[in-house]
N, C-alpha and C positions, 0 to 999 in steps of 0.2 A: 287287665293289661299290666307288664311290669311297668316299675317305675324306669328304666330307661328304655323301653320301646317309644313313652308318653314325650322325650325330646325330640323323637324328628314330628310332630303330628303338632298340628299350629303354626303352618311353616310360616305364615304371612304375619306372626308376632316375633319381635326381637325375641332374641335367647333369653335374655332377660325372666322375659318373661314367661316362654317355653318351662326354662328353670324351675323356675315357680312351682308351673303345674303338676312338673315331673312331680316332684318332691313336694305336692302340697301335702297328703297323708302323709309322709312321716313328720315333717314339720307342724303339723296340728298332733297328733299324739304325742309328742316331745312340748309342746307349750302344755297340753293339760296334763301333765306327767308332772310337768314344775309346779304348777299352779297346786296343783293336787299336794305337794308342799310346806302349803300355807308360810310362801314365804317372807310376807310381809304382817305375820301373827305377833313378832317380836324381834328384836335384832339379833337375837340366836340363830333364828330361822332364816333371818335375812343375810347374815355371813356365810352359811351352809351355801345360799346359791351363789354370795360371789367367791367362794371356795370352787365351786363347777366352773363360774367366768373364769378363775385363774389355772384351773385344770387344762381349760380347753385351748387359752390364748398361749399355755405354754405350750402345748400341741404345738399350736401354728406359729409360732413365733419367728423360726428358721424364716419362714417365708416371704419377713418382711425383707431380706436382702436377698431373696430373688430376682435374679438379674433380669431373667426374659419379663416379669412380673412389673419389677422397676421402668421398665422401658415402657409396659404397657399402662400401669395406671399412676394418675394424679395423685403427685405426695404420699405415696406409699409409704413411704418411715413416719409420716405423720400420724397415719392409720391406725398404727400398732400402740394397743393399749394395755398391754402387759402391767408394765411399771405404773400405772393410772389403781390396776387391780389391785398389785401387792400394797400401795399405799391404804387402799381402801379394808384391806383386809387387816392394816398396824391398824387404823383407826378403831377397826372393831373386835382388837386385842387377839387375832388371830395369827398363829403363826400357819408360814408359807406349806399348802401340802407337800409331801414329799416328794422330792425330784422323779423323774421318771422319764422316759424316753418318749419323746415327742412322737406324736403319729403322723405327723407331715412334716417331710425335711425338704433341706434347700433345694436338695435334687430332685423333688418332684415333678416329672413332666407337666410342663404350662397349664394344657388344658384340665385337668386335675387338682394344680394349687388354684386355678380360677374357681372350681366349682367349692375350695376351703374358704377361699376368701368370701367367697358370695353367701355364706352363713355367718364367718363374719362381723360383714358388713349390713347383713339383714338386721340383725341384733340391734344393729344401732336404732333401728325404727322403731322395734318393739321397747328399747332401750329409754328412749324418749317418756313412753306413758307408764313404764315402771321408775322411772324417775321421778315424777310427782308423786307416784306413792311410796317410795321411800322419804319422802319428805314428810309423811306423817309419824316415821320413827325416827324424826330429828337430822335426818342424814339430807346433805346437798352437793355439791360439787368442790365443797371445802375439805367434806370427811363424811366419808364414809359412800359415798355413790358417784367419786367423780367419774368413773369409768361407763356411768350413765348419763351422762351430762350430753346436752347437744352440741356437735362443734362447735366452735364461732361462726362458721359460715352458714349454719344452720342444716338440720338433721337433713332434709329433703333435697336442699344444694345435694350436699355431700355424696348423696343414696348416688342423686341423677349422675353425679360425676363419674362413682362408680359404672353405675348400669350401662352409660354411654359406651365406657372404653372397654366392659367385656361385651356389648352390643357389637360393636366394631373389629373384634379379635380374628381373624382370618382364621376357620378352623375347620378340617374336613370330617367324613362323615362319623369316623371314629373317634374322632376330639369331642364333638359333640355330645358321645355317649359318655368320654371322660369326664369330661363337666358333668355332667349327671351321677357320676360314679363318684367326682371326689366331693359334692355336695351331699349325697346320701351318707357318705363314709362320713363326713363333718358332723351330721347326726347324731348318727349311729356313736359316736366319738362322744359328746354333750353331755347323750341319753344315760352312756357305761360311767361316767359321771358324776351324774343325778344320783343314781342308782346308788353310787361308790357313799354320796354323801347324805342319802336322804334313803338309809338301806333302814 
């Protein structure tokens, strides 16, 4: 079954969650793709992935002044952790990758910058336990990993805040499949990345 046939089937689970399921295969071969890595072998290896973080946050960056976006979720400029990156990657004597043209701009239809953010903001969960392991290469939320750091309000707060207000987003049957379409593409987006920086 493709991956967005698998959002309308689990109708009796939030989108949230449907999400998930859609894209759980790509999103498990994209975590062992990183891992596969070895990126916390040494801090060489460990800037390579946040060199992917800041590939992909420039991607989506337009998005945090998404207006229909702004309206719909909690503290959206607070979200965006771009600038969190590029300090994290001075700390570990890297300079910024090359400019390039973002793959999701401001003009993104709703239900499509939802399925970007919703990788994201997933990250932030995974984000949490690759954080104490870069704390065995010295790095905390001082330098060199604060883009891994939990918010203040805590990783889990945070998640549910999101989940709630794309839970809640009034979206018809082909929105539905867009969320599925611009989360796969967030991916796919990560993965071309990885690739670029762990070739």
């Amino acid at each position: 079954m493709a991956a967005h046939d698998l959002a309308s089937d689990f109708t009796d689970l939030p989108r949230s969650q449907r999400l998930k399921a859609a894209t759980r295969a790509t999103h498990d071969r994209l975590d062992r793709r990183i891992m596969a890595g070895d990126i916390f072998a040494d801090r060489g290896r460990f800037a390579r992935f946040v060199r992917v973080q800041y590939r992909f946050h420039r991607d989506i960056d337009a998005l945090y002044a998404h207006p229909a976006l702004d309206a719909l979720l909690p503290d959206l400029a607070g979200r965006r952790r771009l600038d969190q990156i590029a300090s994290d990657l001075r700390d570990l004597g890297q300079a910024l990758p090359t400019p390039a043209r973002p793959q999701a701009e401001a003009g993104l239809p709703l239900a499509q910058a939802l399925g970007w953010l919703y990788v994201a903001e997933g990250s932030n969960l995974g984000g949490s336990v690759l954080y104490k392991l870069a704390a065995k290469l010295g790095l905390d939320r001082e330098f060199g990993a604060r883009h891994l750091a939990a918010h203040p309000d805590g990783v889990a707060r945070h998640w549910r805040e999101f989940t709630a207000a794309l839970d809640s987003a009034a979206l018809d049957a082909a929105q539905e499949r867009d969320v599925v379409a611009g989360a796969e593409a967030a991916f796919r987006s990560v993965r071309g990345h990885v690739e670029a920086e762990f070739a």
